[in-house]
N, C-alpha and C positions, 0 to 999 in steps of 0.2 A: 327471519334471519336469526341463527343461532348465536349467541353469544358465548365466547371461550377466554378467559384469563389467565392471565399468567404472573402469580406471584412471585418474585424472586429476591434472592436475598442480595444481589448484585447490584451495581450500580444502574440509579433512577436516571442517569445519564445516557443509555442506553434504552429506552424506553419507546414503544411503536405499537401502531394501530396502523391494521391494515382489513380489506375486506377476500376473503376470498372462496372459488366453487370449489368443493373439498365432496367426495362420495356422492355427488350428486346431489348436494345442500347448500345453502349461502353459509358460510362465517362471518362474523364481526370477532377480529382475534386483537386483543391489547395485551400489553406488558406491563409491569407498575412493578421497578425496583426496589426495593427496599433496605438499601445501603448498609448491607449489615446490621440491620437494627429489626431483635422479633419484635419488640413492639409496634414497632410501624408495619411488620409485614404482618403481625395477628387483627390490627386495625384495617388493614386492605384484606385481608379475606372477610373477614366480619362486612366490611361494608359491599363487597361485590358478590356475597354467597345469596344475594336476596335477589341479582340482576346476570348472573352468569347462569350457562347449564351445567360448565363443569369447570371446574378451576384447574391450573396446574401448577403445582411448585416446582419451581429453578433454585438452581446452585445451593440444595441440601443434602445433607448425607440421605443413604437408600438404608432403611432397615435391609441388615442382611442375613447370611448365612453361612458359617466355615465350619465345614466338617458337619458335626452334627448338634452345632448350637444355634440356635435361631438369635440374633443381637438386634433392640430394638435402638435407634436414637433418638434420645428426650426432647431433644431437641425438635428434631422433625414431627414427632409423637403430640410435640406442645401444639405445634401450627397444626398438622392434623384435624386437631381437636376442637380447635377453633370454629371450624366449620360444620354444620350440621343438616344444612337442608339439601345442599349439591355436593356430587362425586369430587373429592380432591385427590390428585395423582401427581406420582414425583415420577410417572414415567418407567418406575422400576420395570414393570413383567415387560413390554416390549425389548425396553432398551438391553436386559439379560436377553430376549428372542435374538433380537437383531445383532448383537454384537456377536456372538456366535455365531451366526448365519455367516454374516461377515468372515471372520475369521476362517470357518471351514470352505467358504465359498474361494477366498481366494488360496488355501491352499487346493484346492482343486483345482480351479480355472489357472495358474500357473503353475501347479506340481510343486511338491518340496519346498515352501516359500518359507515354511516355518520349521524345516527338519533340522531338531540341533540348533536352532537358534538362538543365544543367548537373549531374555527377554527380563525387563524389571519391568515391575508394575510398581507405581508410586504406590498405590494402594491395595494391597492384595487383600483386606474387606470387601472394599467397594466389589471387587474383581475375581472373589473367588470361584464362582462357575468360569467366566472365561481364564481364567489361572487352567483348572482344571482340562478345557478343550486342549489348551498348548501344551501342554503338560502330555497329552494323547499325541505330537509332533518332537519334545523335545523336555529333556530331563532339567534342562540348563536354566530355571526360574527361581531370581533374584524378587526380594519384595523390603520395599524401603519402609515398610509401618511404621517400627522402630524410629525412625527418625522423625518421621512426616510428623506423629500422631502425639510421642512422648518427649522429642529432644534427645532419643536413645541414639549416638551414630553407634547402626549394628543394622546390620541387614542379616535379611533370612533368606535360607539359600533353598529351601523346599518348601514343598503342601504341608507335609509332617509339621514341620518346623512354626510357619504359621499358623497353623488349627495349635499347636498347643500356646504359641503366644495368644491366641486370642482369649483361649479357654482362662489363662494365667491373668491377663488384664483388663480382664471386661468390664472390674469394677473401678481401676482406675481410670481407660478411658471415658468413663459416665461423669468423669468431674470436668467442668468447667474451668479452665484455668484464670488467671485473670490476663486480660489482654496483653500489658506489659511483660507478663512474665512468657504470655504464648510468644508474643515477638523476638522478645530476647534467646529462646529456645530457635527460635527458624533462623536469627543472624549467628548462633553459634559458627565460629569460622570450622573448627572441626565437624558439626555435623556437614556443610555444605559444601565440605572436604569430601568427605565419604559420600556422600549425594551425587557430586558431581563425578568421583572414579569411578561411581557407579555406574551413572550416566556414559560416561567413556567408553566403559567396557561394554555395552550391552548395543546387539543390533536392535532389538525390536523395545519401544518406549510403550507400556499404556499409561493413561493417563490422561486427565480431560483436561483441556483446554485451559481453564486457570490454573491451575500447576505448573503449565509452561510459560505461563506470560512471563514470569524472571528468568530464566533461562537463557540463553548466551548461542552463541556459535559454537562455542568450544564443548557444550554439553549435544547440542541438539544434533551438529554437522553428519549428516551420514548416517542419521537415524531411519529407521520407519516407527510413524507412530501411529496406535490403533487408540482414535479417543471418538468426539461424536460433535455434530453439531460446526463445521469447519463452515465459517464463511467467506467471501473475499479478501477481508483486510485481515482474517486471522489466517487464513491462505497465505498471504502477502505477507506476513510473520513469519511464517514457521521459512519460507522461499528465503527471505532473506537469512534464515539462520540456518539454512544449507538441512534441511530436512530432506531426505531422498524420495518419501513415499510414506502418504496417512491413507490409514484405513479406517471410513467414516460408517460409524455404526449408525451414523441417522441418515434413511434416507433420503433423495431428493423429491419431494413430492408435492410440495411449493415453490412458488416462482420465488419465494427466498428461502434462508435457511432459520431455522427453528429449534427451536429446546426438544428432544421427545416425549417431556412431561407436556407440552401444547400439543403434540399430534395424536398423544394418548389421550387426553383430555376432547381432544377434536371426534377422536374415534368411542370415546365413551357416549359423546351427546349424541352423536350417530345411529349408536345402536339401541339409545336407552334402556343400559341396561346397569344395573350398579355397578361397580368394577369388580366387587367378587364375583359375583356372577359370569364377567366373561368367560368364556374358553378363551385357551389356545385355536382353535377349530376357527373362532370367529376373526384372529388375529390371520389365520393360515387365506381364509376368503379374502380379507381385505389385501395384502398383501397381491394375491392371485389375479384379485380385479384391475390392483392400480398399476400391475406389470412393473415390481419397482426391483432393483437387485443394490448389492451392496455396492456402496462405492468407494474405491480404491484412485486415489490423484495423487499427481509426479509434480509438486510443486513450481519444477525449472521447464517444464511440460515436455519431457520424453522420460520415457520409462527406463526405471535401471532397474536391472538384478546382477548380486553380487553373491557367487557360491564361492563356497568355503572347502578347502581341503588343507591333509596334515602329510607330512613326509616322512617317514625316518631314514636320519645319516647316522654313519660312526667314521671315529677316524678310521684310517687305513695303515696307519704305521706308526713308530712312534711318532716323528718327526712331527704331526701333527700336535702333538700333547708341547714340542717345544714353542708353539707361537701362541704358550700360556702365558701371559706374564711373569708370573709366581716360577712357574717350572721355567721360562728361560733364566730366569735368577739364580737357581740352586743348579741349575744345569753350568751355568758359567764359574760358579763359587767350589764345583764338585772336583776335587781331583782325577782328571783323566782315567785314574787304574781303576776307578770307584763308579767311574758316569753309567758305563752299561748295566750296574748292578742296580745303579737309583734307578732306571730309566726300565728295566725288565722288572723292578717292584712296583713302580708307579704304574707300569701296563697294566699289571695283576689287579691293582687295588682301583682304578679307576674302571674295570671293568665291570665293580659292583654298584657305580653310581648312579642315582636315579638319573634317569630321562631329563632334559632340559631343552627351551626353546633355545637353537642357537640363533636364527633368524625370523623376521616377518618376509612377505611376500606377498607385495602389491604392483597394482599398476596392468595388470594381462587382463587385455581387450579383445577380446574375439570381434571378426565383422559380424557376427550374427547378432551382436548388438547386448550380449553375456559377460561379464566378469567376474574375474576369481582373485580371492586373496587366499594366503594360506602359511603356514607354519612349519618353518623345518627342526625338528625334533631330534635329539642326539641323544642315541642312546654311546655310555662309553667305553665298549670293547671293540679291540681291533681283530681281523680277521682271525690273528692267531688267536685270542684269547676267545674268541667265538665259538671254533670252531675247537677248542682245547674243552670246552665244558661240554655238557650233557647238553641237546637239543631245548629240554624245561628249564634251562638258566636261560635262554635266548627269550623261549617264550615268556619269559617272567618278565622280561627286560619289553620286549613289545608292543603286553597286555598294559603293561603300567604308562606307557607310550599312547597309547589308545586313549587309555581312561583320560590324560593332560589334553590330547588330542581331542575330546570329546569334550572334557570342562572349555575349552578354547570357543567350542562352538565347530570344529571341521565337519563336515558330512560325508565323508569319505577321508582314508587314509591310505598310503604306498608305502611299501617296502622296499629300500633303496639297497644296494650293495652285496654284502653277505648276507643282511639282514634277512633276504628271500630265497639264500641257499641253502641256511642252517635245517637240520629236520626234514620236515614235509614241507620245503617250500611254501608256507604261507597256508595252507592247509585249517592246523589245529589253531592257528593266531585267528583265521575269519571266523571259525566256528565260535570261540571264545569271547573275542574282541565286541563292544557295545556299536560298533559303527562297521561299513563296508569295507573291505581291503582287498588290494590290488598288489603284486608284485611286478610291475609293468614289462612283464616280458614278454604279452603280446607286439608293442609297440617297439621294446628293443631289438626285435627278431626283427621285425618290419623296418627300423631305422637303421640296422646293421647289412641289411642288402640292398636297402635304400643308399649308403652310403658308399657301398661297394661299387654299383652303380654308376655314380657320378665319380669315384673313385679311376674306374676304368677309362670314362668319359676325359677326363682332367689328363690321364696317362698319355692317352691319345698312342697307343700301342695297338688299338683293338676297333676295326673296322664299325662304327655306328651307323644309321641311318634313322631316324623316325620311323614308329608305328612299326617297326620290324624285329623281329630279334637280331640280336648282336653276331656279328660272324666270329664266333669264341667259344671254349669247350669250358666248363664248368663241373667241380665235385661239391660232394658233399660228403665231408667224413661224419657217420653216425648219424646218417640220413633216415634211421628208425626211430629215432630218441624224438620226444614232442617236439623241443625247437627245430634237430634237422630235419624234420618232416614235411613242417612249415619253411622252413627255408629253402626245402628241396624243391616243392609248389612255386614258389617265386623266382628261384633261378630256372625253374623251366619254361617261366614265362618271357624269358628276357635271353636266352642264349639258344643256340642250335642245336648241341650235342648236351650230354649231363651223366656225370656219372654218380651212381650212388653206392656210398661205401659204409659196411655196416656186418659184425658178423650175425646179425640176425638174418638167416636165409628167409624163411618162411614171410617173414614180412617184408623183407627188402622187396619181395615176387609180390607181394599186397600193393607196396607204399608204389610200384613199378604203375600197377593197373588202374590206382586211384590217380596217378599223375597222367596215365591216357585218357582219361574219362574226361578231366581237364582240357588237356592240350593235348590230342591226338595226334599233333602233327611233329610232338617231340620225338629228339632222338634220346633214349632212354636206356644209359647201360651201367649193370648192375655185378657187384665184387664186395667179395669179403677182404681187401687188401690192396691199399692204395698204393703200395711206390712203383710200379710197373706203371702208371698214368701218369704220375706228379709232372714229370716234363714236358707234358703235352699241354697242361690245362694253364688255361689262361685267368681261369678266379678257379679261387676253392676258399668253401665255407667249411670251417672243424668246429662242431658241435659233438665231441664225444665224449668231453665231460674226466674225462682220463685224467686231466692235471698235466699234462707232458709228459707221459709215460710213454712214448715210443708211438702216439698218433703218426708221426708222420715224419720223414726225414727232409728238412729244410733245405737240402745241399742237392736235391734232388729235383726241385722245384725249379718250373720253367723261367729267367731272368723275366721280371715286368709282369710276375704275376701278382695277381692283387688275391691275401689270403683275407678271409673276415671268421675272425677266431671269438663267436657267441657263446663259447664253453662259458661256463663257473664252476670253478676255477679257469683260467684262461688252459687251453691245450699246449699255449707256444709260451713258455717264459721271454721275459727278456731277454738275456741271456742267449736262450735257441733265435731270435728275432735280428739282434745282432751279426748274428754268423753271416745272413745275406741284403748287408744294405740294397740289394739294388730290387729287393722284393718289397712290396708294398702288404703291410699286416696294421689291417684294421681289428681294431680291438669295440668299435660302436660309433654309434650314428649321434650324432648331436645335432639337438633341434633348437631352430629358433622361435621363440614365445611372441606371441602378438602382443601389444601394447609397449607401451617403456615399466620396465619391468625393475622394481625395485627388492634388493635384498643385498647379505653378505655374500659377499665371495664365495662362489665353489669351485673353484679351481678353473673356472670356463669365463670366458668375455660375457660381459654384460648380454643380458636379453636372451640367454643361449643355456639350455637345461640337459642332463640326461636323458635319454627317450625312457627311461622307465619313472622318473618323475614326472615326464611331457605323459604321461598316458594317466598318472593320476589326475592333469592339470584338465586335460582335455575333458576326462569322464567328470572334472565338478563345473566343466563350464556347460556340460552339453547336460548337465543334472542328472545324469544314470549313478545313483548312489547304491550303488550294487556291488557285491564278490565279481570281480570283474574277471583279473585272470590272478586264481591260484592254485598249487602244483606242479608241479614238473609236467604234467600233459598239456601243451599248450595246444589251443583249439583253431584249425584254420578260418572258421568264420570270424571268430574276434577280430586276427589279426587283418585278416582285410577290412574289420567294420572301423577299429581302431584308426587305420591309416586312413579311411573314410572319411571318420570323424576327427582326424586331424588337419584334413586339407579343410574343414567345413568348417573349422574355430583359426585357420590363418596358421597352422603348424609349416614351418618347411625346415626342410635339410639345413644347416648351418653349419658345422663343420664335420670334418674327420677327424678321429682323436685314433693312436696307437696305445704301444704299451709306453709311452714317455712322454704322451702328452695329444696336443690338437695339430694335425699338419698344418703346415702353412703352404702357399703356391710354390714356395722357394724349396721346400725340404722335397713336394710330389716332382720338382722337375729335378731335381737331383738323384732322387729315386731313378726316375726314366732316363736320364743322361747315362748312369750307372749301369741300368737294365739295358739302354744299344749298346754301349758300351761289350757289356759282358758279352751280350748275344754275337757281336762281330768278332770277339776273342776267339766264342767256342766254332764262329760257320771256316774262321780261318784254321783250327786248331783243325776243324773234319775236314776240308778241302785239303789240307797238309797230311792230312792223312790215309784219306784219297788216294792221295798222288804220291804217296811213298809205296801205299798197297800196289798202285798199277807199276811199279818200278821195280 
């Protein structure tokens, strides 16, 4: 039977002998703590290097390496030394193998686990190679040395950063402090300040196991931590302190759990071979034999994952800038002849201001068992002053939006509002931009005749039935433009008759063929010029981007028709929308978000988002951190895979919004009270007319 020890500088309180078949050999494995004292622990190597094969040392620093300086510690160096007849190992080359196996194993086996993820390493020494792997997933790496090592509260916020501190204090980390004085530096309340925001801020913790033994709920809650060595009651720790998910770089390969300086130590007597000596080659066999993979445990024991995504808002008018505090002040103090001139200089000048969070965004629970938090971002120009500058003032405004977006930790971001109509629609922002971007007009094209839809349904004007199409005529003005094309596809699925309005002939005769190849059994008619139709159609979609230049004459349109107006700019102003209450003018589809969904106000009821933010929400819960939809050519496969992968995360329709808000049940029956109404005016107006003609 092999004999294997374990020196440690840990408490003698913790101390075990057990026997175990390991590679097909007997062990005899002990521990013998050494309470922080090298002399007792250079006395236990000395005394067991005559009776062990190979020793291991616990809870010592690892000679390491940052950048490209080799750092020995005297410390470890001294116990080392001690020993001369058997192999002594602190476990280093394994537990660098394994920890990064780990790491890449589980971004693999679950996709994107570490993309963008905000990660402190208490020790970015100890941790330099695995720094570097994540570093290969995410820019976002915080290292607390500075505090842990000197009583510095300063954190470093890169590789760069730490290789030149190391380089800068190599000579005074070699001094030994005195113990009093080391203590007094770890109860410093400001370093344990900055310790702990740090802690707060960061998804991903490494860190081995005594580093967190002080630590708290309030640091640890909602962490994943990547350390080594987890056993039951430190299991039963981190659980109680609301840890979400450790990632265990030692594996299980005993019926208990172990230091890696004993399994190192276990595989050195194994092989007998010195420890320089081993390869990697011979680490890559034993691993292959024992069939061991990394292991990743859910402390509360079910699995969470929580993706990350960013939004960008702006206001939309002034009115918005007046529920500032500051600005309703001077707004109320302002003499009236004066208000609009503070109020048109304040638009100008707050349209040059950086980017800011104006909300968090938690709480959205998919049934697939996924969750997403995320950041709404404000950049502060309103459409006038967007659309008044050069397209490269927008993108300046977005990129810088990105990068906040990106320090945040999101892994995808969305374009909300004008933001995705300035330029190239979102185009030159993905090319640019360090993370994925979306302008979600897959998902608003799909939520806008989604809404139209039930819109109709709610009218109750228009014959339904299940699994049939609608007995109802349907247009579509600008039925060649990306969004009408795709919208022309979905209204053909859902009504009998369809006309498509667009003065592109050549493709109208295209977009005509592509919608037979679909639905052969549409009826399918095509014009350069809608108001010879308008009184006949019972939905019409305007997607022609015109601004309300003469799309379409409103007074024309059949009473109880439902328009859905997915232009940007809108085709129908208010103003033209007014002229026919009794017509129903959807302006988008509002979705309702899975979970209880926590954030500020956007103008919508709790738990109920945009469908072009629901399309960012949906792409970071289902993990596709991709250029999802940008440009003006919207793609018909997205937007069915979109509304796919909406119904598959718990997306559904929630309201109707117009040009003045969200309908309610009261405002669509007033519509249709208005719309018989009208319709009875005009059959008695033609019957009167009728009968005056036969007279």
């Amino acid at each position: 039977m092999k004999e294997i020890v374990s020196i440690s500088l840990g408490s003698s309180r913790s101390d075990y002998e057990f026997t175990v078949k390991f590679l097909g050999q007997d062990f005899r494995v002990r521990r013998f703590g050494a309470d922080s004292d090298f002399d007792k622990a250079t006395a236990l190597l000395r005394e067991w290097e005559t009776k062990a094969e190979a020793i291991g040392l616990g809870m010592v620093r690892d000679h390491y390496t940052v950048g490209t300086r080799r750092f020995e510690d005297p410390n470890t160096a001294r116990l080392q030394a001690a020993v001369t007849r058997v192999p002594v190992t602190t476990g280093a080359t394994i537990r660098g193998l394994l920890h990064e196996w780990a790491v890449r194993h589980v971004q693999l086996e679950l996709g994107n686990y570490f993309t963008n993820a905000r990660v402190l390493f208490l020790s970015g020494f100890m941790n330099y190679r695995l720094a570097q792997v994540l570093g290969e997933y995410t820019p976002n790496l915080v290292f607390a040395d500075p505090v842990m090592e000197l009583g510095i509260p300063k954190l470093l916020n890169s590789l760069g950063a730490l290789e030149l501190y190391a380089a800068g204090t190599s000579s005074v980390r070699n001094w030994d402090p005195p113990k009093e004085l080391a203590d007094a530096v770890q109860r410093n309340d400001w370093n344990r300040y900055v310790l702990r925001k740090a802690m707060q801020k960061a998804t991903v913790v490494v860190a081995p196991y005594s580093q967190l033994e002080s630590m708290t709920l309030e640091e640890l809650g909602g962490k994943i931590i990547v350390t080594s060595a987890i056993s039951e009651d430190r299991l039963k720790f981190l659980k109680d302190n609301g840890v979400e998910a450790i990632i265990d770089g030692t594996p299980h390969v005993l019926d208990r759990v172990v230091g890696l300086n004993i399994i190192d130590a276990m595989i050195i007597a194994h092989l007998g071979k010195p420890p320089e000596e081993i390869l990697y080659d011979d680490y890559f066999e034993i691993i292959e034999n024992l069939k061991v993979v990394p292991r990743i445990m859910y402390p509360s024991g079910k699995s969470r994952r929580i993706n990350r995504f960013a939004f960008v808002i702006h206001p939309l008018s002034q009115e918005y800038f007046k529920s500032i505090k500051p600005v309703e002040v001077l707004s109320q103090v302002t003499p009236p002849t004066l208000t609009p001139v503070f109020m048109n200089a304040l638009e100008r000048v707050l349209a040059y201001a950086p980017p800011f969070v104006y909300t968090t965004v938690t709480g959205i629970k998919s049934p697939a068992g996924v969750e997403a938090e995320g950041w709404l971002i404000s950049v502060g120009g309103t459409p006038k002053e967007l659309l008044a500058h050069s397209p490269e003032f927008t993108y300046r405004r977005l990129l810088a939006a990105a990068r906040m977006a990106k320090r945040l930790g999101a892994q995808i971001m969305g374009l909300g509002a004008f933001t995705k109509v300035v330029g190239d629609a979102g185009i030159t922002v993905a090319k640019r931009a360090e993370l994925p971007i979306t302008t979600g007009n897959s998902y608003s094209a799909s939520g806008a005749l989604w809404a139209a839809h039930d819109a109709i349904a709610r009218m109750g004007l228009v014959p339904l039935e299940h699994g049939k199409r609608a007995k109802a005529k349907g247009m579509v003005i600008g039925a060649t433009g990306s969004i009408g094309s795709v919208c022309a596809r979905l209204l053909a699925m859902v009504v009998e008759e369809i006309h498509l309005i667009s003065p592109e002939t050549a493709k109208l005769l295209t977009l005509r063929e592509s919608i037979l190849l679909d639905s052969p059994d549409a009826i399918v008619h095509i014009a350069t010029r809608a108001h010879e139709y308008l009184a006949d159609m019972d939905i019409i979609v305007t997607a022609s981007a015109a601004a309300g230049k003469g799309v379409m004459d409103i007074m024309k349109v059949k009473p109880g028709c439902v328009i859905t107006d997915v232009a940007r700019p809108l085709d129908l102003p208010p103003s033209e929308v007014a002229k026919r209450p009794d017509v129903l003018v959807i302006e988008s589809g509002e979705i309702l978000l899975p979970g209880t969904v926590k954030m500020k106000t956007i103008g919508l009821p709790p738990n109920i988002a945009f469908a072009c933010l629901a399309e960012t929400i949906v792409l970071a819960l289902e993990g596709r951190f991709e250029n999802f939809t940008v440009g003006r050519n919207i793609e018909w496969p997205k937007v069915k895979e979109i509304y796919r992968l909406g119904l598959k995360h718990g997306m559904r329709l929630a309201a109707i919004s117009g040009v003045n808000g969200v309908y309610s049940d009261a405002d669509i029956a007033r519509v249709r009270d208005l719309a018989l109404a009208e319709r009875k005016k005009r059959a008695e107006a033609k019957d009167n007319a009728v009968s005056t003609a036969a007279q």
